[in-house]
C-alpha positions in Angstrom: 106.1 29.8 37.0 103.7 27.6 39.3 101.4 30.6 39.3 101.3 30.4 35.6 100.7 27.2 35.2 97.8 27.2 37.8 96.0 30.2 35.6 96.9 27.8 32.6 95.3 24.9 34.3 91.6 27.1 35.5 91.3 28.0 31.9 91.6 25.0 30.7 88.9 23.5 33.1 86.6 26.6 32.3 87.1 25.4 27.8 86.6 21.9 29.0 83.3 22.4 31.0 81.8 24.5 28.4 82.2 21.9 25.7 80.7 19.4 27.9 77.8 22.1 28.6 77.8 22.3 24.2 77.4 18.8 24.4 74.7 18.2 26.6 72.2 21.0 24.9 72.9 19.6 21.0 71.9 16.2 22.5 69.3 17.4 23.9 68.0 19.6 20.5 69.3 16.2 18.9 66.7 14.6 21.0 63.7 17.0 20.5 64.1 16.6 16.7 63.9 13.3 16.5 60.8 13.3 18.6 59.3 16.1 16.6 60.2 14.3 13.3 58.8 10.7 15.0 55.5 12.5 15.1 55.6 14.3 12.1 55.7 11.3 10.1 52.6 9.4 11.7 49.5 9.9 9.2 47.1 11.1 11.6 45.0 12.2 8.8 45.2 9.1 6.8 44.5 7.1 10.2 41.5 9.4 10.5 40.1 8.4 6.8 40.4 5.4 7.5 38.8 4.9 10.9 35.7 7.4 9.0 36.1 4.3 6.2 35.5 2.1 8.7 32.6 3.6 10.3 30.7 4.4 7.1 31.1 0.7 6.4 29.3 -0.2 9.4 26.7 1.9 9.0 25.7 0.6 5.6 26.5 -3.0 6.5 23.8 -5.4 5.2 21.7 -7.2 7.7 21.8 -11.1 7.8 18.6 -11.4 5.9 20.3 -9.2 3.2 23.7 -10.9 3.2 21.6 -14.5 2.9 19.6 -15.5 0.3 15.8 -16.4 1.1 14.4 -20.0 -0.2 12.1 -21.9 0.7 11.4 -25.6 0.6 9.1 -28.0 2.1 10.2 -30.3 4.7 9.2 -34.1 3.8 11.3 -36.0 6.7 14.7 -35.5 8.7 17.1 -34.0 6.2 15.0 -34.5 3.7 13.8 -31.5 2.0 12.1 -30.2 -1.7 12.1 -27.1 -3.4 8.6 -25.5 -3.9 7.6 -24.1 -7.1 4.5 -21.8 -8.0 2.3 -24.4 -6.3 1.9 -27.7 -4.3 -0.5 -30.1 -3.2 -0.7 -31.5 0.1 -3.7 -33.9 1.1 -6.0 -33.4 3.6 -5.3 -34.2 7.2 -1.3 -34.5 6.3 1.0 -32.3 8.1 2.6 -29.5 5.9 6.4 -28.4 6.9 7.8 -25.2 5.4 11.3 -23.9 6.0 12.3 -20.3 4.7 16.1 -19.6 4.7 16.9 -16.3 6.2 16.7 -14.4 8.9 14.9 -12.6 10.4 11.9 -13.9 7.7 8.1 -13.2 8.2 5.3 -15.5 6.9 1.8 -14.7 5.6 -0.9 -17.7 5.4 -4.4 -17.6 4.4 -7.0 -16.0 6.6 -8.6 -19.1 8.0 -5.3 -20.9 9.0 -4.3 -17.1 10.8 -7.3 -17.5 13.0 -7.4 -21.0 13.6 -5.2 -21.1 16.7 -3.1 -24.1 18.0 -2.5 -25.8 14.8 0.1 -23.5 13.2 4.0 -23.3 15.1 6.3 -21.2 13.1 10.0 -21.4 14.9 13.0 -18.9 14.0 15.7 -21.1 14.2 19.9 -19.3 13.3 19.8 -19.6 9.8 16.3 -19.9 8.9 12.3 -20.0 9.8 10.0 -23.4 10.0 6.1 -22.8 9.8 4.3 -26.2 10.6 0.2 -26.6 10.2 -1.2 -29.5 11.7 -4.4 -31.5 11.0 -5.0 -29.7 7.7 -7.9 -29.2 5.9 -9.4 -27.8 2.5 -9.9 -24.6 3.9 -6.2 -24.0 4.5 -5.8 -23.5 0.6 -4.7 -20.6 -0.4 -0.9 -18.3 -0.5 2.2 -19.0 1.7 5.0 -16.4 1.5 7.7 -16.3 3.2 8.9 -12.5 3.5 12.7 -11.3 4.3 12.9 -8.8 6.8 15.7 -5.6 6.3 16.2 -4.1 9.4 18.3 -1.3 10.8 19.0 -1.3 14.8 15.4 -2.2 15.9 13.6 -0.9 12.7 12.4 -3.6 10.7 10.5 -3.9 7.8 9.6 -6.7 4.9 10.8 -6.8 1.6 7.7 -7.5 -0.6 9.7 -7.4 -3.9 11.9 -10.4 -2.3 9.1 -12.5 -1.0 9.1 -16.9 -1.9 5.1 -17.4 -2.4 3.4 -20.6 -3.3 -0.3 -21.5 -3.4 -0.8 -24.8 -1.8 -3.9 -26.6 -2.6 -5.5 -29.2 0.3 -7.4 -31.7 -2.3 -10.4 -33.8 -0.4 -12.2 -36.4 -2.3 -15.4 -35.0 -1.3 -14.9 -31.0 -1.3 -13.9 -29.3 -4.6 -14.3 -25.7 -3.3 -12.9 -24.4 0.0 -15.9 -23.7 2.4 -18.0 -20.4 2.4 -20.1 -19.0 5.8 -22.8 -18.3 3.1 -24.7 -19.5 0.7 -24.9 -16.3 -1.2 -22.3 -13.2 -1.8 -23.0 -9.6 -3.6 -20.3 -8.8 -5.4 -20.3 -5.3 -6.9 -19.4 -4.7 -10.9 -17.6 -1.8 -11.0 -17.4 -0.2 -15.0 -13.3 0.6 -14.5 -12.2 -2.1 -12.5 -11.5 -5.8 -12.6 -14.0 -8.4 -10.5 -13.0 -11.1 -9.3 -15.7 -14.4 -8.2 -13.5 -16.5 -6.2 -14.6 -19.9 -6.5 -11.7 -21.6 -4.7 -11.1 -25.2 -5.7 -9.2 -27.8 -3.7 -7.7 -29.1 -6.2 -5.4 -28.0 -9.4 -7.3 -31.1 -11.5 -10.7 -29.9 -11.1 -12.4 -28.7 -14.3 -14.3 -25.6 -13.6 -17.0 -24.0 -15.1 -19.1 -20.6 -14.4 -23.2 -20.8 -15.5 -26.1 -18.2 -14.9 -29.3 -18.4 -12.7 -31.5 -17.1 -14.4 -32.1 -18.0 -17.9 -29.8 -20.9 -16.9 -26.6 -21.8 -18.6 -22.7 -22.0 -18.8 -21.2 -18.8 -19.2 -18.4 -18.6 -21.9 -15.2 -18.1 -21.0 -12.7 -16.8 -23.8 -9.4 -16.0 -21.8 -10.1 -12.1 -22.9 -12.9 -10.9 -21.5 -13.8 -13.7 -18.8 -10.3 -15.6 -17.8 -10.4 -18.6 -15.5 -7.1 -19.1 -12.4 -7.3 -21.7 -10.1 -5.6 -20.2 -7.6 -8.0 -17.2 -7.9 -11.4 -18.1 -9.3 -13.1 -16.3 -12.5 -12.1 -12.8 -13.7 -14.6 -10.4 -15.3 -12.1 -8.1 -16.9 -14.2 -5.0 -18.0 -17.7 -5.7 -16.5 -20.8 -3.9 -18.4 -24.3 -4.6 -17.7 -24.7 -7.5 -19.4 -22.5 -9.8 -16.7 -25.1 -8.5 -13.6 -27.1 -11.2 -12.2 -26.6 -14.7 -9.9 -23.9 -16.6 -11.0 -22.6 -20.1 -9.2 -19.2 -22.0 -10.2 -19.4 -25.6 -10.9 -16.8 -28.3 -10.1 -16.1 -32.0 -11.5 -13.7 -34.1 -10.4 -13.6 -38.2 -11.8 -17.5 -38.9 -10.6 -17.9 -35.6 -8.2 -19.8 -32.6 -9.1 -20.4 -29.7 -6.6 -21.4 -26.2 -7.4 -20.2 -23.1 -5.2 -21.4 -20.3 -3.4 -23.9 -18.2 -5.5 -22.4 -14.8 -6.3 -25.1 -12.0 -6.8 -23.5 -9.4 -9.3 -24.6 -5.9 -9.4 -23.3 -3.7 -12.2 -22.1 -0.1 -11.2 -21.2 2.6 -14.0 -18.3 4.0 -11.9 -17.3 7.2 -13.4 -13.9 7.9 -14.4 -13.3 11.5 -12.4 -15.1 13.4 -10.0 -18.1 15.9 -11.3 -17.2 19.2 -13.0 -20.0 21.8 -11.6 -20.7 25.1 -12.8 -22.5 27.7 -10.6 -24.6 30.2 -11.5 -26.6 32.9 -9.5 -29.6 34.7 -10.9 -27.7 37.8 -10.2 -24.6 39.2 -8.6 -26.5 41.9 -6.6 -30.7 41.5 -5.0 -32.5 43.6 -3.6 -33.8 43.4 0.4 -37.0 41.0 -0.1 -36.2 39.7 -3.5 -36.3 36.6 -4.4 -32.6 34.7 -5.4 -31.6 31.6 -7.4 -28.1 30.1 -7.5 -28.1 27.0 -9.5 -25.5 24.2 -9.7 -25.1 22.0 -12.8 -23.1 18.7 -13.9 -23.2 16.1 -16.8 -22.8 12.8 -16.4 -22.9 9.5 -17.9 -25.3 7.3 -17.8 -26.3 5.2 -14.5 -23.8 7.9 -12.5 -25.6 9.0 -9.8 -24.3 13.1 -8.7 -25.2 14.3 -5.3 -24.8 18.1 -4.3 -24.6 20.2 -0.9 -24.3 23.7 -0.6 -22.8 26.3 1.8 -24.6 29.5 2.1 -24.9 33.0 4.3 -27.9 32.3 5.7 -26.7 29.3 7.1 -24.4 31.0 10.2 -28.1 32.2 11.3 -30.8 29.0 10.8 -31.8 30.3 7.9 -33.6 26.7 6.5 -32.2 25.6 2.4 -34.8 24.9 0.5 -33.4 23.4 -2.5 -34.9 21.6 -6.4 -32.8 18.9 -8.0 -33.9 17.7 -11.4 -31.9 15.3 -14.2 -32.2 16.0 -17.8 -31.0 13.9 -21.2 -27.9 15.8 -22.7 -29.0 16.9 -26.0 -31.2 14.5 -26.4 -28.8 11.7 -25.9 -29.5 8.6 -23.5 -25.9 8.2 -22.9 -25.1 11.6 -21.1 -27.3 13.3 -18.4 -27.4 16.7 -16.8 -27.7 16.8 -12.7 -29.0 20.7 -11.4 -29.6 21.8 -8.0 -31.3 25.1 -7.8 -31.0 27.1 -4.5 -33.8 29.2 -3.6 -33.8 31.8 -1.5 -37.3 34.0 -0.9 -37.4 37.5 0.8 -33.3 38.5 0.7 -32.7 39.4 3.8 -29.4 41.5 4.5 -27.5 38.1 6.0 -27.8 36.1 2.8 -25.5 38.6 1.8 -21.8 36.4 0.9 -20.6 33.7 -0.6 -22.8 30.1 -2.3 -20.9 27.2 -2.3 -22.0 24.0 -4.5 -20.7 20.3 -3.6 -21.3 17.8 -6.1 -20.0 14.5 -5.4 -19.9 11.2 -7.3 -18.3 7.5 -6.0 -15.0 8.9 -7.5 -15.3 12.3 -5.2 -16.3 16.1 -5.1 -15.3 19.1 -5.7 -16.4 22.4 -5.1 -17.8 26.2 -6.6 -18.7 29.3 -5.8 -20.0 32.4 -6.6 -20.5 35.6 -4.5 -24.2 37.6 -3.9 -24.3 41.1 -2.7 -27.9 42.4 -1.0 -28.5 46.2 -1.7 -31.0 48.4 -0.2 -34.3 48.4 -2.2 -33.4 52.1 -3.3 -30.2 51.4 -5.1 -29.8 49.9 -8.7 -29.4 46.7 -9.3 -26.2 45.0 -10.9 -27.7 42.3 -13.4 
């Protein structure tokens, strides 16, 4: 009976000891899953979106001069500033205070005040830029801008379409026109393009006029064809030969009368495209010790000057260009006229055998033709 009981007693033990081994591996498993299911529901993708999100919006981050926006006004005192318009007048040996908001900002100032060291201090303070010019004179007329600057890492470069300009005139009871290193100034008239005599006044309530040398008089001025800007001087809109010749601006102010510099205008008939040559040689094939033209030919218009050069076989050797230019009416007309360079080449030797090239060039640019020769023995027919 105690034996029984004993065996009951191990067996029991044994059932007991495996549940508790049961036990232990489900809470283990238990364990694992819940791990597994911890990390299954963190968004590892989704946290990777968003850290790209973030990084793209770094990248493309404005700057500060972007994020702020650029003014300017004119510093009259401590705390005590004025916004600038189009222009502004500040007299003569007064000291002229700019401040740009922004940053980083660049300034541009007339050409005289950029050379004249010591009396200009620009300063780039947190939020914004202050240019000061000391002991200022009529010749510090002109433009002022103040330029924002977009820059990525240490690239930086100015935003000309956001720019704050104003012309700032430096009036001086006894100078209407800024000063000039000469008393005479050749300004060329050019047939397609705008010219420009820059008579600068000092002052916006100076009354300008322009007059000729020579018969002597006032030039009219109609806003169309000849405009007048203070802040740039007298426009010639579409110069023709008539507006050539010496030209002065004159200046009154109350009592005061000055004239300017004298501008000598030369008129230019600037062609609208480069020349279109044709090239043409006497023929395609000559014989060894013939004689060989290749002539180049352009039209024109009137007062347009055409210039040629040529390339040739002979050249590789020393072989000297002799060459005959003429100009010729088109057809009768004075209007048009026909430039021709005519290559000559005497005794054909073997090595002028190849290919003629013509240049002709005007002051709007070149371009080029050619045409091939071939040199035969004397014995063989010739190709006309």
């Amino acid at each position: 009976m105690m034996s029984l009981l004993k065996l009951s007693e191990s067996k029991w033990r044994l059932v007991l000891s495996a549940l508790l081994v049961c036990a232990v591996v489900f809470e283990s498993d238990a364990k694992e899953e819940k791990t597994t299911h911890g990390r299954m529901s963190t968004p590892k993708k989704a946290t990777n979106k968003r850290q790209r999100a973030e990084m793209v919006k770094a990248k493309i981050k404005p700057t500060a001069a972007a994020q702020t926006k650029t003014s300017l006004t004119q510093v009259l005192g401590r705390g005590v500033f004025k916004k600038v318009g189009e222009t502004l007048s500040v007299q003569t040996g007064d000291t002229l205070r700019l401040r740009c908001r922004g940053k980083p900002v660049q300034w541009s100032v007339p050409l005289y005040v950029e050379e004249d060291e010591g009396r200009l201090v620009i300063v780039q303070q947190e939020r914004f830029s202050l240019l000061t010019l000391v002991n200022t004179t009529v010749a510090d007329t002109g433009e002022y801008a103040c330029y924002p600057m977009y820059c990525e890492d240490k690239d930086c470069r100015r935003e000309y379409n956001k720019a704050i300009k104003v012309f700032i005139f430096f009036p001086d009871p006894r100078e209407l026109f800024t000063p000039s290193s000469s008393h005479y100034e050749i300004i060329q008239l050019r047939s397609n393009w705008p010219t420009v005599l820059p008579c600068q006044v000092t002052s916006p309530e100076a009354k300008v006029t322009l007059h000729r040398e020579f018969p002597p008089g006032e030039v009219s001025v109609d806003g169309t064809e000849i405009s007048f800007n203070n802040r740039k001087g007298f426009a010639i809109h579409r110069p023709r030969p008539h507006h050539a010749g010496v030209l002065h601006c004159v200046a009154t102010l109350g009592n005061l009368r000055q004239s300017s510099t004298k501008y000598i205008l030369i008129y230019v008939n600037y062609p609208m495209a480069p020349p279109a040559p044709l090239v043409q040689a006497s023929s395609s094939s000559v014989a060894v010790g013939g004689n060989l033209r290749v002539t180049c030919s352009a039209v024109a218009d009137r007062d347009v000057f055409i210039e040629f050069n040529w390339e040739y076989p002979g050249q590789q050797v020393g072989r000297p260009l002799y060459t005959e230019e003429t100009m010729i009416p088109v057809g009768g007309e004075a209007s048009r006229q026909q430039f021709q360079s005519v290559l000559q080449v005497d005794e054909v030797r073997v090595v002028d055998q190849g290919t003629y090239t013509c240049t002709a060039q005007n002051l709007q640019g070149a371009k080029s033709v050619s045409t091939t020769v071939k040199v035969v023995p004397k014995s063989k027919k010739l190709l006309v």
